[in-house]
C-alpha positions as a printed NumPy array, in Angstrom:
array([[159.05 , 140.95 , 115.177],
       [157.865, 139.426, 111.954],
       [159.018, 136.482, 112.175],
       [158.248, 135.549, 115.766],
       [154.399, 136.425, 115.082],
       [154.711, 134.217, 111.885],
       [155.762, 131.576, 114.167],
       [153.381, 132.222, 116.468],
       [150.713, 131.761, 113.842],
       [152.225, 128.915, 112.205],
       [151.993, 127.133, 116.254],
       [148.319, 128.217, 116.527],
       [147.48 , 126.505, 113.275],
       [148.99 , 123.159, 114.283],
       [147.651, 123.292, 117.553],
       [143.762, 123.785, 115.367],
       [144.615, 120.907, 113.277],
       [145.96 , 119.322, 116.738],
       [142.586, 119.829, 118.351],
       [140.936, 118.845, 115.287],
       [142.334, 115.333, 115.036],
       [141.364, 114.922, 118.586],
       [137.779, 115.487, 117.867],
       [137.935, 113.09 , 115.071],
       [139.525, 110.245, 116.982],
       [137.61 , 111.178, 120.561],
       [134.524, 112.679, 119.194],
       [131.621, 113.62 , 121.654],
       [129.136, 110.754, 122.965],
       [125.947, 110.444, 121.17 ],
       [123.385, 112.383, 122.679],
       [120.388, 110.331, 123.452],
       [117.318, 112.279, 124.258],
       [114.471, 112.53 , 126.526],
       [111.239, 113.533, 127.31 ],
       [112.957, 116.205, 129.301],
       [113.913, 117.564, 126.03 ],
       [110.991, 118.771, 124.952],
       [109.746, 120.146, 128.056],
       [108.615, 123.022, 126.299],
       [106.552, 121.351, 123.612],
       [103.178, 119.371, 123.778],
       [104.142, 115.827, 123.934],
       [100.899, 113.488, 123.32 ],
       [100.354, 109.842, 122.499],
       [100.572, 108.309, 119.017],
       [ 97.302, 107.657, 119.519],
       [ 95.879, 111.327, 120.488],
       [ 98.273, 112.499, 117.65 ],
       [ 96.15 , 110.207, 114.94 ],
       [ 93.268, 111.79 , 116.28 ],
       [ 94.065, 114.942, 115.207],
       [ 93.184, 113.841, 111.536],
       [ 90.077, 111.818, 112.653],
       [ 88.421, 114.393, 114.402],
       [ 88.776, 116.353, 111.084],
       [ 88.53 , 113.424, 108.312],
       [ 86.854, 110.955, 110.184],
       [ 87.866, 107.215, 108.904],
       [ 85.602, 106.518, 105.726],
       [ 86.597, 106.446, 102.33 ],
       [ 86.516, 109.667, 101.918],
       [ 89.303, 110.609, 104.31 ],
       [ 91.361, 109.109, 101.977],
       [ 94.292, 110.962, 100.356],
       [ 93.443, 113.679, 103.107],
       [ 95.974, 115.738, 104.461],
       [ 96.448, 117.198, 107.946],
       [ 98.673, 119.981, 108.275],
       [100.644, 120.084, 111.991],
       [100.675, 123.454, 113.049],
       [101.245, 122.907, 117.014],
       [104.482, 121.957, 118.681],
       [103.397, 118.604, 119.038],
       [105.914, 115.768, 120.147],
       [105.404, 112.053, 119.454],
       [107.591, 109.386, 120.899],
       [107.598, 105.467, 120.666],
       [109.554, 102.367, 119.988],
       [111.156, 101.492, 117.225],
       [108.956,  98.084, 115.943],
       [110.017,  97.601, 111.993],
       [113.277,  97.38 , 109.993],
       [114.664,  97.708, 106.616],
       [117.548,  95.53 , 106.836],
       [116.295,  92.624, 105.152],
       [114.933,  95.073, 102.188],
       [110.365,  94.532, 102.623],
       [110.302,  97.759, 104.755],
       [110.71 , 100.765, 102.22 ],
       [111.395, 104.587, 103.36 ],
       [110.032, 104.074, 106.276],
       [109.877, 103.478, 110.116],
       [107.205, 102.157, 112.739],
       [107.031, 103.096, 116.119],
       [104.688, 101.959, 118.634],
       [104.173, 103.887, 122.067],
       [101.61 , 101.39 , 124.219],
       [ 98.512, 102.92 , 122.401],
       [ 99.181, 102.873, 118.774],
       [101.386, 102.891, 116.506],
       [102.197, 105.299, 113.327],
       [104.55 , 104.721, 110.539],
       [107.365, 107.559, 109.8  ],
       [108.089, 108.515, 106.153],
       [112.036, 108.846, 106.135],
       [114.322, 107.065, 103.784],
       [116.253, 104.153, 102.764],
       [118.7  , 102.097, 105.177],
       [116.75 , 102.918, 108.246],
       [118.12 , 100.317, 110.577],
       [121.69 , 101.858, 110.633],
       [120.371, 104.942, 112.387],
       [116.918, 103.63 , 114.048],
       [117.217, 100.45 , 115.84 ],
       [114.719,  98.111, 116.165],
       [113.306,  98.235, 120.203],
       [115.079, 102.18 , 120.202],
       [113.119, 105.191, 121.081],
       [112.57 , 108.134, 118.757],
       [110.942, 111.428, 119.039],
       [109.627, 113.348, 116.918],
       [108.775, 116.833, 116.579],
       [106.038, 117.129, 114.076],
       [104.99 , 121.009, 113.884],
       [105.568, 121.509, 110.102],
       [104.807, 118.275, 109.13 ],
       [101.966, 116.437, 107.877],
       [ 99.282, 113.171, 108.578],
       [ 98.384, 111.556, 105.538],
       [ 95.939, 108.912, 104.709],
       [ 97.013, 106.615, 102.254],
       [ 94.528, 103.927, 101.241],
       [ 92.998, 103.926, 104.903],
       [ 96.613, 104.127, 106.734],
       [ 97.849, 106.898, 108.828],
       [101.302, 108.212, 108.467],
       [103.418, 110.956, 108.989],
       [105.816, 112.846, 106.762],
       [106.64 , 115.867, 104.888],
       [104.395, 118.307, 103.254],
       [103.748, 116.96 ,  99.864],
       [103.693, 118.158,  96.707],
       [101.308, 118.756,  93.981],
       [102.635, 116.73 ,  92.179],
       [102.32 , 113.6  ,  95.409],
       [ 98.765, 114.808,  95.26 ],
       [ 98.134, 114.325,  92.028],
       [ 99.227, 110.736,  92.413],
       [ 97.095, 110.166,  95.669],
       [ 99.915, 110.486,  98.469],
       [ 98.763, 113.057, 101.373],
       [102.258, 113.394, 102.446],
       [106.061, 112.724, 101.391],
       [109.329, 111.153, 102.912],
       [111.472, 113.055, 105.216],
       [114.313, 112.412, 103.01 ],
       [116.569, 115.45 , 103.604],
       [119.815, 115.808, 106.538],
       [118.193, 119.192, 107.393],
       [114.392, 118.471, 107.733],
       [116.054, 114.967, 109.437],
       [117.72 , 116.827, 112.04 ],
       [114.666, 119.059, 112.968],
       [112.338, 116.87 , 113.312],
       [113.47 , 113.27 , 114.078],
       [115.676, 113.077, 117.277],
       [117.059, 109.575, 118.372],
       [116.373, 107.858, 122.187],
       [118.351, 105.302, 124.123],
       [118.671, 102.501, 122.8  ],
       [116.857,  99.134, 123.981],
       [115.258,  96.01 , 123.059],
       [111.497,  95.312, 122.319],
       [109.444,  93.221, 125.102],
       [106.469,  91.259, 124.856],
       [104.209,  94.358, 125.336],
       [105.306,  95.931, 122.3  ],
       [104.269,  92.908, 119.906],
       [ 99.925,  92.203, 119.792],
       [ 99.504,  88.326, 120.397],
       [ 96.493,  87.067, 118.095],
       [ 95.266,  83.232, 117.734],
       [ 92.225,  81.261, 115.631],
       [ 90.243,  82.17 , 119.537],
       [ 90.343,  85.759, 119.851],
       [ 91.08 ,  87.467, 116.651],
       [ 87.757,  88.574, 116.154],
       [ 87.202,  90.185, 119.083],
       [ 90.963,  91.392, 119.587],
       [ 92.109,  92.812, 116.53 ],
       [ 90.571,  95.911, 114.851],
       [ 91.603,  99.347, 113.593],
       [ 93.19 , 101.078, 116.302],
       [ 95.925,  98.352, 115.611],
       [ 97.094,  98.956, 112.454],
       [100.692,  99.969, 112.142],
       [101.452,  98.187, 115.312],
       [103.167,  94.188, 115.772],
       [100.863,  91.302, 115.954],
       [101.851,  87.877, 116.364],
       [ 99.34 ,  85.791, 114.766],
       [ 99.996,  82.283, 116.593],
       [ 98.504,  78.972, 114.475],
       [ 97.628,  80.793, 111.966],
       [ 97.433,  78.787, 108.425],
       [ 98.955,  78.911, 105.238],
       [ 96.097,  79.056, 102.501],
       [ 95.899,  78.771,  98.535],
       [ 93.166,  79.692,  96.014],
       [ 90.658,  82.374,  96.536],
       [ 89.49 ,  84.709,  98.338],
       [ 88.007,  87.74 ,  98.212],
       [ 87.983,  87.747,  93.709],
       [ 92.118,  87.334,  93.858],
       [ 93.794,  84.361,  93.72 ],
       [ 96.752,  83.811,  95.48 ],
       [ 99.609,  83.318,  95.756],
       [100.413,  85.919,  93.046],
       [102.831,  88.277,  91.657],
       [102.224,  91.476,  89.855],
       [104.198,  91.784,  86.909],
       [105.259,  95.358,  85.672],
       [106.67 ,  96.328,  81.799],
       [106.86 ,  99.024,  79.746],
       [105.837,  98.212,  76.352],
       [107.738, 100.301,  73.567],
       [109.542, 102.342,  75.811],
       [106.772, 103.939,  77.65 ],
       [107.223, 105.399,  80.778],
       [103.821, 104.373,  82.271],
       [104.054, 101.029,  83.749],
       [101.784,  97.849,  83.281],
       [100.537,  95.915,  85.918],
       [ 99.854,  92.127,  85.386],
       [ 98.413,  89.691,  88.145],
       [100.915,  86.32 ,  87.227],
       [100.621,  83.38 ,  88.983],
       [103.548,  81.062,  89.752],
       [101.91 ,  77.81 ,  88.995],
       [100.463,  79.026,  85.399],
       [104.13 ,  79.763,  85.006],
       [105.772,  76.72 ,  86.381],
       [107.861,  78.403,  89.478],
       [108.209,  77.045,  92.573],
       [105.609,  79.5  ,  94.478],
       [107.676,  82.333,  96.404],
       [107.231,  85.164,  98.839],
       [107.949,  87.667,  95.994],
       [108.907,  87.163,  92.321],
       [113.078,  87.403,  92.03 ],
       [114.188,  86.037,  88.761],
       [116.924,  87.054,  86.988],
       [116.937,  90.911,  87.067],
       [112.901,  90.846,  87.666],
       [111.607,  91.403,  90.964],
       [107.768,  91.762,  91.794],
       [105.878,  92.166,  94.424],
       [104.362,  88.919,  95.883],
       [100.783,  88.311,  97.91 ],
       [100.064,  85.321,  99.361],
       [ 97.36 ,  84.344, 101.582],
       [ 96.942,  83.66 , 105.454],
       [ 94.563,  83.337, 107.727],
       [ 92.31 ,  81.722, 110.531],
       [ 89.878,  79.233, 110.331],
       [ 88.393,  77.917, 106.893],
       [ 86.687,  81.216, 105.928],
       [ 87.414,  82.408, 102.643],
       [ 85.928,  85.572, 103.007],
       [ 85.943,  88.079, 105.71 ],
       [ 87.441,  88.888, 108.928],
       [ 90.346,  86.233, 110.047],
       [ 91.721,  86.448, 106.228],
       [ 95.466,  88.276, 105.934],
       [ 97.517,  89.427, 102.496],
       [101.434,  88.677, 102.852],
       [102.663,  90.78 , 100.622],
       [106.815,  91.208, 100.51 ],
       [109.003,  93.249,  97.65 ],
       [110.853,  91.702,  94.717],
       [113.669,  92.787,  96.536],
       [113.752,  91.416,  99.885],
       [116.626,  89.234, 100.47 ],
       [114.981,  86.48 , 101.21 ],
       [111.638,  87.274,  98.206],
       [112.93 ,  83.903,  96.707],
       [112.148,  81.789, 100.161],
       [109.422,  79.068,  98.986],
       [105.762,  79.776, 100.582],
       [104.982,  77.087, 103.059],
       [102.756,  73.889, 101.978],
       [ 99.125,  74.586, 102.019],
       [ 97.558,  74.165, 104.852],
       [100.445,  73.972, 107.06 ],
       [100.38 ,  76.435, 110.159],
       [102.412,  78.212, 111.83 ],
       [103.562,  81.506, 113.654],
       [103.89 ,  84.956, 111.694],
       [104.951,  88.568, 113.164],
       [104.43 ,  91.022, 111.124],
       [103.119,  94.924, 111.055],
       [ 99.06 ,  95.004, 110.659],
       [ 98.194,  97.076, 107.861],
       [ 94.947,  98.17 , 105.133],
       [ 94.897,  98.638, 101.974],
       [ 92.101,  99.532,  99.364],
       [ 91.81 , 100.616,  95.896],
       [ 91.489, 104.551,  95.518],
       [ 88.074, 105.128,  96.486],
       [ 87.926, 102.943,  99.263],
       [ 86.666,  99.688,  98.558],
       [ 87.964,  96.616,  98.365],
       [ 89.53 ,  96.46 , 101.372],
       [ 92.482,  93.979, 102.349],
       [ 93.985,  93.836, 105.305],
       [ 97.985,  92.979, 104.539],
       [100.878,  92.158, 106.734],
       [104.134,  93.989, 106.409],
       [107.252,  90.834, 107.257],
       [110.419,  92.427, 108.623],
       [112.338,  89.112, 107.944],
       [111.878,  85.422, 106.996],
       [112.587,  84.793, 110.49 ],
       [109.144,  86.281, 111.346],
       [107.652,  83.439, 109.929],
       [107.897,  80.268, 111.933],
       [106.663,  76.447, 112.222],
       [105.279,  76.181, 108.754],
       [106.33 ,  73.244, 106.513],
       [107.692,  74.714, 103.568],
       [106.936,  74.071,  99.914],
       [109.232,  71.328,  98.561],
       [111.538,  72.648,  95.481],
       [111.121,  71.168,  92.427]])
């Protein structure tokens, strides 16, 4: 009797390891969700989400570094509009409904689970708006220690937190009406606030050189740590002081710095119709020369402030996914 319910066992296992392997070679679709989904949840607009922390903060300088706590079961959904593949785009994803857009604080290698054109939803009761230099986002709870260094909210960085609050749509493809088309005629009137975070195309715009607004561009900013200390230092270098071939970003041997350069409309070089490119050390493509001054072109890129801490000087900058967001423009010759 024994040994025919050891058998018996012995069968069952293999059958489990059986079934198992057939999981693993056949496992179970993806599951795309839906608005459906979330039938039981408040599902509002990125744009009526973001004014959630206006209505409380308002949009002056001294919203900034604010946080707003999310303590409804409030869903947001949109398009996926940015990407991390080429290496600008840093722990984080854009995503753009058809009234704003809002950037979600996640984590590195974003493409491989969020494509760009896909849906997401995301269900944001436990999570938190910040304001970071005069742009909205959404992320994690943060830390004293985030406060202390001026960020209102953290990354989403975790498998766990992941799974509860970011949930992944079908898949699809991004169509004219998800990008904001911008030229030298309409600009002014066009483009303001409510856009930030979202696409814009900025057609003929031109590639410029000097300065504007006190900075001089194009730039790089250097950072060392003298004697070993653990406190960077920021330098403003500039690549024709130091003979280089002028670059989106600084990649040098085993140095890479940020880079700014300038764009913009018109021959202004102050004020509205003025744009800061500014792209990582470590984009793959931070060593592609800047174009010839002057020259103009097409650039698509995601519309975005920045400041200093209490809220002045203010720059509007433009966030490249790729060097093939840039088109038209003569390039620099190499030397």
């Amino acid at each position: 009797m024994n040994k025919i319910f050891k058998i018996g066992m012995i069968v069952a296992v293999v059958l489990g390891f059986t079934a198992c392997y057939n999981d693993f070679d056949e496992p179970a679709p993806t599951k795309y969700w839906t608005a459906e989904d979330f039938a039981g949840s408040q599902i509002v607009t990125i744009k009526e989400f973001k004014q959630l922390f206006t209505d409380q903060y308002g949009t002056g300088a001294s919203s900034l570094a604010k946080t707003y706590e999310v303590t409804e079961d409030y869903v947001i959904s949109g398009k996926v509009i940015s990407s991390d593949q080429q290496g600008n785009v840093y722990k984080a994803v854009y995503i753009y409904d058809g009234t704003a857009a809002i950037e979600l604080k996640l984590m590195v290698s974003n493409y491989v689970y969020y494509h760009v054109g896909q849906t997401i939803f995301v269900k944001t009761k436990g999570l938190a708006i910040g304001n970071y230099r005069y742009m909205l986002s959404v992320g994690a709870m943060p830390s004293d220690a985030d406060i202390a260094n001026g960020y209102a909210n953290t990354n989403i960085d975790t498998a766990p937190e992941l799974e509860k609050h970011i949930f992944i749509g079908q898949l699809g493809q991004l169509t004219a009406s998800d990008t904001i088309t911008v030229n030298a005629s309409n600009y002014a009137t066009k483009l303001n606030d409510n856009y930030l975070g979202c696409l814009i195309r900025f057609e003929g715009i031109n590639y410029k050189t000097g300065t504007y607004d006190g900075d001089t561009y194009p730039q790089y900013l250097e950072v060392t740590y003298p004697n070993g200390q653990t406190q960077g230092v920021y330098t403003n270098k500039y690549y024709d002081q130091e003979n280089l071939i002028p670059t989106y970003a600084y990649n040098y041997g085993n140095d890479r710095y940020y880079g700014s350069s300038w764009f913009g409309f018109g021959t202004s070089t102050s004020g509205a119709g003025n744009y800061i490119v500014r792209v990582s050390g470590y984009a793959n493509f931070a060593d592609t020369p800047l174009p010839t001054t002057g020259a103009s072109g097409d650039l698509t890129a995601i519309y975005t402030k920045y400041s200093s801490k209490s809220g002045g000087f203010i720059k509007y900058q433009l966030l490249m996914n790729g060097i093939n967001d840039v088109q038209g423009f003569e390039a620099t010759s190499t030397k």
